[in-house]
C-alpha positions in Angstrom: 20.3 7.1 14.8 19.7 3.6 14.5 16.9 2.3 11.7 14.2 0.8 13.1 12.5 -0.8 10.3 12.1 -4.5 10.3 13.0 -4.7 6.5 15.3 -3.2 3.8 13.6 -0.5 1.6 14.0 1.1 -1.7 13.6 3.9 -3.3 11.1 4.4 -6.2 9.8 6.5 -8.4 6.2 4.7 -9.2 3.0 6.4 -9.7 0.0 4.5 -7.5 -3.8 4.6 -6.4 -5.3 4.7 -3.3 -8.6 2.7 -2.9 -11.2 3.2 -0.5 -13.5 0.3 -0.6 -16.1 2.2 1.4 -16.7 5.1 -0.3 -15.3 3.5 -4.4 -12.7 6.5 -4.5 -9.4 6.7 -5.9 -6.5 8.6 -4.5 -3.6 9.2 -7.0 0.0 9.1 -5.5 3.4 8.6 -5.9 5.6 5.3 -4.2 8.7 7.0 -3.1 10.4 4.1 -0.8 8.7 0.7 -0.7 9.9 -2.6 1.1 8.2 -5.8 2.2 6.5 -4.3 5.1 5.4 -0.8 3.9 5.7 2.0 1.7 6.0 5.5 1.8 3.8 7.7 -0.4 3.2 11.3 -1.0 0.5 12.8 -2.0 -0.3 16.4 -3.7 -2.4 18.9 -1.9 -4.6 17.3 0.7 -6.2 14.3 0.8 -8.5 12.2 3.0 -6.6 9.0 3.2 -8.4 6.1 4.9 -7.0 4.4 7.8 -7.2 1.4 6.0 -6.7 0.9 1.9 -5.3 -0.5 -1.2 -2.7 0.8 -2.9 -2.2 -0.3 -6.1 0.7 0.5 -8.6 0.0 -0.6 -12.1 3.5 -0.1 -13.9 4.9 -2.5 -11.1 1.4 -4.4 -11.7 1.2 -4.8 -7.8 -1.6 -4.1 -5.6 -2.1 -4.8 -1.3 -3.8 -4.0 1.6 -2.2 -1.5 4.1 -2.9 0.5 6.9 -2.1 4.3 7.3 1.2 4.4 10.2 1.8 7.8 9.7 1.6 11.1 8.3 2.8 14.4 8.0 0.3 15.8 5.5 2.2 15.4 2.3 4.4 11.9 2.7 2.2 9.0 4.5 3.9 5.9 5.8 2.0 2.6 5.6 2.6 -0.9 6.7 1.1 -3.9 4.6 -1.6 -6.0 5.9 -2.3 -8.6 3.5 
């Protein structure tokens, strides 16, 4: 099967927040593969992840905005926005 992502990515093993602006929550997850253009996360046990967010990943001391691409209730793909 041919990749069809537009950039190279990595795997990681980084510890991360999600932030929902809206309602000033924090979402703790782990950055398992992470290129220019996205990131895929996992979280434990369910969690209501916002279509929109910031991740941020303090070890790496790196935070962006992203949008939720896709889930499958434990690993959640996201593309950067900003």
């Amino acid at each position: 099967m041919p990749e069809r992502r537009s950039d190279e990515r990595f795997a990681t093993v980084l510890e991360g927040w999600i932030g929902d602006p809206e309602r000033k929550t924090r979402i703790e997850c782990s950055v398992l593969d992470l290129s220019l253009s996205g990131v895929r996360l996992v979280i434990p046990g369910s969690a209501d992840v916002p279509l929109e967010f910031e991740l941020q990943i303090p070890d790496a001391r790196a935070a962006a905005m992203a949008r939720l691409i896709w889930t499958d209730g434990i690993h959640y793909g996201a593309q950067f926005t900003g």
